[in-house]
N, C-alpha and C positions, 0 to 999 in steps of 0.2 A: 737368671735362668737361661741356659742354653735348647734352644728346640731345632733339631737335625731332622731337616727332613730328605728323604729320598724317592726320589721323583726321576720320571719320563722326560718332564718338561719343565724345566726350575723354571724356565722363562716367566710362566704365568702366574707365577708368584710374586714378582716386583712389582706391581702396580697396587697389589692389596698388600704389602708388608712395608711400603714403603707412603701409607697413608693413614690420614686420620692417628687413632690409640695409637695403632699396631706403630706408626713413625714413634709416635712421643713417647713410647715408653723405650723404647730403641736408644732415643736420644735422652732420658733417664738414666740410662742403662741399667734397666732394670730385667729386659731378654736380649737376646742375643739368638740371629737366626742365620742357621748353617743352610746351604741348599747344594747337596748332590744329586750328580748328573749319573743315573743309574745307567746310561749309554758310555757311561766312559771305561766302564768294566763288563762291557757287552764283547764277546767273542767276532774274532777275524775282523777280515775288513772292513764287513757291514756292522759291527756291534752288536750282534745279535742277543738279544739277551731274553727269550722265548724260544718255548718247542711245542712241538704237537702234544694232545694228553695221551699218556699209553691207555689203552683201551678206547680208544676211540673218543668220536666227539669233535661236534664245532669248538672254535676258538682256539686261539695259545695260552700257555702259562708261562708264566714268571719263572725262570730256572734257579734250584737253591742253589748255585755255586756263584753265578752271578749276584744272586743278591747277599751272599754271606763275603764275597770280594767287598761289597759297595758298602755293608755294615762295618767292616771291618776298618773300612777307611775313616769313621767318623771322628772326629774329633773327641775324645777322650778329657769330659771335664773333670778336672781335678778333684775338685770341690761336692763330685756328684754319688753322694752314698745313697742318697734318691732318685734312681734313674729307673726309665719306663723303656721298652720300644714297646709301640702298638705300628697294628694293620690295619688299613682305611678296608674294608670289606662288606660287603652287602652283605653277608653271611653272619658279619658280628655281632656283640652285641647293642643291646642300643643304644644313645650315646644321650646321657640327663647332664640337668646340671649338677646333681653332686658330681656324678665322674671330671667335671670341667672343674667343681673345687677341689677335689683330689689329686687332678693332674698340676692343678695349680702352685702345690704346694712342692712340686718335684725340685730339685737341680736341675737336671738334664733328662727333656723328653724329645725322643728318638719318633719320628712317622715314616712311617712306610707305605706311599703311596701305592695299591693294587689297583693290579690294570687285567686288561682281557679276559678270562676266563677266569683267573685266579694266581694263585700260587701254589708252587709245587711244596706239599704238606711235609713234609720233610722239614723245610725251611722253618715252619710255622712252630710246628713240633719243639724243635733245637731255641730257634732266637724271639720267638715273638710271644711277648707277657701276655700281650691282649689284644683281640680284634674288634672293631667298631665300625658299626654301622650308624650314621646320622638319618636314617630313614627306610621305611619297609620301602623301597621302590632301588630301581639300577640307573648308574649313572657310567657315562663314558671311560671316567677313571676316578682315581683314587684322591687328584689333587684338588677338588673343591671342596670336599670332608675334612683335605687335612687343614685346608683355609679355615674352615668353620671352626676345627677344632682349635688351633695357633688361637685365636681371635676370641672365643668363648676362654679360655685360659689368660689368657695374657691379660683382659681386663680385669683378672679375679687378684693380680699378682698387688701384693700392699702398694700405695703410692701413684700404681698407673693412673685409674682415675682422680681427678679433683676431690670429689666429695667421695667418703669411703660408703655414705649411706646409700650411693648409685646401686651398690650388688648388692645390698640387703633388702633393697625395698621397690622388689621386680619381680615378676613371672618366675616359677619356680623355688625363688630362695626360701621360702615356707611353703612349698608343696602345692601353692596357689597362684591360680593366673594373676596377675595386677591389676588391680580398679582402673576404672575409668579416671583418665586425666582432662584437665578441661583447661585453656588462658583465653586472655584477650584474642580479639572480643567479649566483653559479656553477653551481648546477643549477637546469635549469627542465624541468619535464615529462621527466623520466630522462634530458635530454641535459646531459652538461657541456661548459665550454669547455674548447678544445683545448689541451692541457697544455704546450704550447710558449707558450701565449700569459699563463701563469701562471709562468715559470721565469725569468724576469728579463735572461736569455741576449739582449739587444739582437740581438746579429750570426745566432742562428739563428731569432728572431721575424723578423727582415728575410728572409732563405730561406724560410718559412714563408709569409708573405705576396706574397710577387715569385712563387712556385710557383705559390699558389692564384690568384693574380691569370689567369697565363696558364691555369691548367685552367678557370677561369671563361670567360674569354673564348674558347676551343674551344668550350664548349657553348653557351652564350647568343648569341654575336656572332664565331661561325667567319671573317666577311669581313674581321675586323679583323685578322685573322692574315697576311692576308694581304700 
């Protein structure tokens, strides 16, 4: 899998792509990660690659000629009859884990880091399949969404992880938060673990768990119930 991202600030991606999964699957080779510099196709001296919004208004936008330069440079996989570009956006939509298994399953997924105000709709309009937001709230910019995203995707891809059972049996892959896990110690501070989860009984640890999973999700995430 190829994932192109374009970004303000590639800088801040080498320390999370160059760690933990995100390294070993790298060294797999099972993704492959592009990183442009959306200032290298920024206008004049200064690079400019923002303007005012017509009609008024705080902030700058992202200008579409610059960002349709900086698409255009991307690296063209071969191999890619499955390809995505999406926008990191507050605006988008919201970002589950089936979209991270769907993107998972791509060749080559394109991010596009949004920054300041927005992007000029034009842009959006023309090149961008889809916009995502990882959260009702606003963030500085676009590149810690697109971390999240790279990162929720890449463990999903066959092989990355050791055990395959790691993404089938977590938070969301059946629509349910994940039970409570418990290890050594057996007692910590006067609690023990739960005596089902010591008793060897496979078929009623699975009841034990699939239970607490749904009493978890009534408290914490009631909309998931729904």
């Amino acid at each position: 899998m190829l994932i192109s991202i374009i970004t303000l600030f590639p800088e801040v991606f080498d320390p999370i792509l160059n760690t933990s999964i995100l390294k070993r699957a790298q060294m797999k080779g099972k993704v492959t990660f592009e990183l442009i510099n959306l200032r290298d196709f920024g206008e004049g001296k200064h690079q400019v690659v923002d303007d005012r919004p017509y009609g008024g208004g705080p902030g700058m936008i992202l200008k579409a000629d610059v960002l349709t330069k900086a698409l255009s440079s991307v690296t063209k996989n071969p191999t890619a009859v499955g390809s995505l570009v999406i926008l990191t956006s507050a605006s988008g939509k919201p970002y589950k884990q089936k979209a991270a298994q769907k993107l998972s399953k791509l060749n080559h997924l394109i991010i596009i880091c949004g920054h300041y105000e927005g992007v000029d709709q034009r842009f959006i309009d023309k090149y961008i399949d889809e916009e995502i937001s990882i959260g009702d709230y606003v963030l500085t910019g676009g590149e810690i969404p697109a971390m999240v995203i790279a990162d929720s995707v890449v463990r999903l891809i066959p092989e990355v992880l050791k055990k395959p059972e790691a993404v089938t049996e977590e938070s969301f892959s059946d629509g349910l938060l994940e039970y409570p896990q418990y290890t050594r110690p057996e007692e910590f501070e006067a609690k023990l673990v739960p005596k089902v989860l010591l008793s060897g009984n496979h078929q009623e640890i699975e009841k034990w768990r699939q239970k607490k999973s749904i009493e978890k999700t009534k408290k914490v995430r009631p909309d998931l119930m729904k």
